[in-house]
Steps between C-alpha positions, in 0.01 A plus 500: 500500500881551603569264203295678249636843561865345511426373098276785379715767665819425590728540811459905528161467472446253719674669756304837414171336535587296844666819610118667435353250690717527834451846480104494476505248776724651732296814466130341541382296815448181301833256532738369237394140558549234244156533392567839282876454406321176316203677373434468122491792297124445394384524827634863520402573158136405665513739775575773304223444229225429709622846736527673196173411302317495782361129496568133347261564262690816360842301542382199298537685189863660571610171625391275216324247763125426597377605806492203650868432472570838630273420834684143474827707491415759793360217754866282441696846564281600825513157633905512429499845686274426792336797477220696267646720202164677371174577679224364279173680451263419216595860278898601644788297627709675752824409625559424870794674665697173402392477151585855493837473592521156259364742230844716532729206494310361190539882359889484537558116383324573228640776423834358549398237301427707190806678495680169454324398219566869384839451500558170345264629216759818446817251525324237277468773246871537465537147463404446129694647206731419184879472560710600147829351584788524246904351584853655372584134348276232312688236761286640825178381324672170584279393810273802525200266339507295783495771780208652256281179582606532826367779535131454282463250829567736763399801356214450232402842503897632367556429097814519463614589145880438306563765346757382244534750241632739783821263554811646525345867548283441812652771660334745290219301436411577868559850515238527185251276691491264246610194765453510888801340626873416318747234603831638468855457620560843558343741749346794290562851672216664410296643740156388386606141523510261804775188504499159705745285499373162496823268441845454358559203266847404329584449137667185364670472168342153381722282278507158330767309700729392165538902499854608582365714787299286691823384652577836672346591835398789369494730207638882484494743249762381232311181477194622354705675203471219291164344556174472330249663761180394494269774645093542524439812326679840429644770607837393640449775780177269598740181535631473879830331378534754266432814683667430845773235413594559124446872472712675733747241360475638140452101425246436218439108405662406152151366394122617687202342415143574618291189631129601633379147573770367859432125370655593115795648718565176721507300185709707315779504803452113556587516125819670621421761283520776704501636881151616662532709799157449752459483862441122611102602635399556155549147348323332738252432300716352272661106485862604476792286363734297725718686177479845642740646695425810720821757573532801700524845292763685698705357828196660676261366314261766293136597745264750431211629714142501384270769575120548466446877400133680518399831514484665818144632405420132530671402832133535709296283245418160661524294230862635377608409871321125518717435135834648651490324824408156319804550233740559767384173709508315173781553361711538809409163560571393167844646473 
């Protein structure tokens, strides 16, 4: 019985209903022995029917068994006890002052019981729902389908929807409720929003190696003056090189070119036609060239920080949590 409370209840519970028990016991005259702490929970589900209804015959209905099982039942329990639970007469069955106090314990096991399964019903009901989820930059989708699958495994019961028309404005996207959680770069300040950082990647500026500056150790601003830059998608302010490296430079590439599709990119640069800028985690998927040459963007090297950003209307819902706390093991991992 310890076992089946332990998987149908969990630890708490456990602990509540054990903790019931010793207290019954140490408050009646009839010993914790092994006997009850390895009772099964039909036997006090049998007590209290046949105490309540007044006789087998009554409890065969409530119980779903025949009377004759229910006799069966009552003789193995007695003989485990060593004493008699119920005085028989032909009309009424009346409880002996042992089967009374049995009768309470079975009251508050039961009971105990019950209020588990309570629970998990209420915390099962916040585990289904539809996730909207939306990025600042058509390169984060890079990997996400994966952790998606991952995720229709662990968590059937969570649909998880890209939401990819809200790219690039997720931000607002959120505050409309038209997507439940962004992947940004930046931490939002606005007070109805909730940010967690989940990791910090670095951006390489990938080159073919016949390209002039795939012999420097790394690249700074001046370099990228008069390059073709191959980018995913517009706006500029959208494009990490762009926005944190290029920017504040006043550096714009002599040539831009937007490239949706990361394996149209690689060829293109292993044309030598051109300079992508990606962190190293999202190609691979991808059979790279022994022709491509990865350089630092800055002495420092350029790294951003990813956040996941919900609501904080939606911080108690169950299944928001289960999808937050499995992106941040994934991907941590990952990175």
């Amino acid at each position: 019985m310890q076992n089946y409370w332990r998987y149908a209840l969990g630890p708490s519970l456990v602990i509540e209903c054990f903790s019931v028990l010793i207290e019954i016991f140490s408050a009646t005259a009839i010993p914790l022995c092994p006997i009850f702490a390895s009772m099964e929970i039909k036997f006090f589900r049998l007590v209290k029917a046949i105490a309540e209804e007044g006789s087998i015959a009554n409890s065969s209905e409530k119980l779903f068994l025949t009377q004759s099982a229910l006799s069966h039942q009552l003789k193995e329990l007695e003989s485990q006890l060593g004493f008699k639970v119920f005085h028989r007469t032909r009309n009424k069955w009346k409880l002996t002052d042992e089967g009374n106090e049995l009768y309470k314990i079975a009251c508050e096991v039961i009971g105990c019981i019950e209020k588990g399964f309570d629970t998990l019903q209420q915390i099962r009901k916040g585990s289904a729902g539809t996730i909207k989820l939306s990025t600042e930059c058509y390169s984060f989708y890079q990997g996400l389908s994966s952790f998606i699958q991952k995720m229709g495994i662990l968590y059937p019961e969570i649909n998880v929807d890209l939401i990819l028309e809200a790219t690039h404005q997720p931000i607002p996207k959120i505050l409309s409720n038209e997507i439940d959680i962004a992947i940004v770069t930046s931490k939002p300040v606005y007070e109805a929003l909730s940010s967690t950082e989940i990791y910090e990647d670095e951006i390489y500026a990938v080159c073919h190696k016949e390209n002039p500056l795939s012999s420097l150790d790394y690249l700074d601003t001046n370099h990228f003056s008069d390059i073709h830059l191959i980018i995913h998608s517009f706006p500029l302010e959208t494009v990490a090189v762009y926005e944190q490296f290029l920017k504040p430079n006043k550096i714009i590439p002599s040539k831009i070119s937007a490239v949706p599709l990361t394996e149209v990119a690689l060829e293109m640069v292993q044309a030598n036609m051109g300079i992508l800028c990606i962190p190293k985690w999202a190609l691979r998927s991808f059979k790279l060239s022994d022709e491509l040459a990865f350089k630092k963007i800055g002495r420092n090297g350029l790294r951003r920080t990813h956040y996941l950003v919900i609501r904080k209307a939606d911080k108690n819902k169950k299944y928001i949590n289960d999808f937050l706390l499995s992106f941040e093991e994934h991907f941590q991992k990952e990175k």
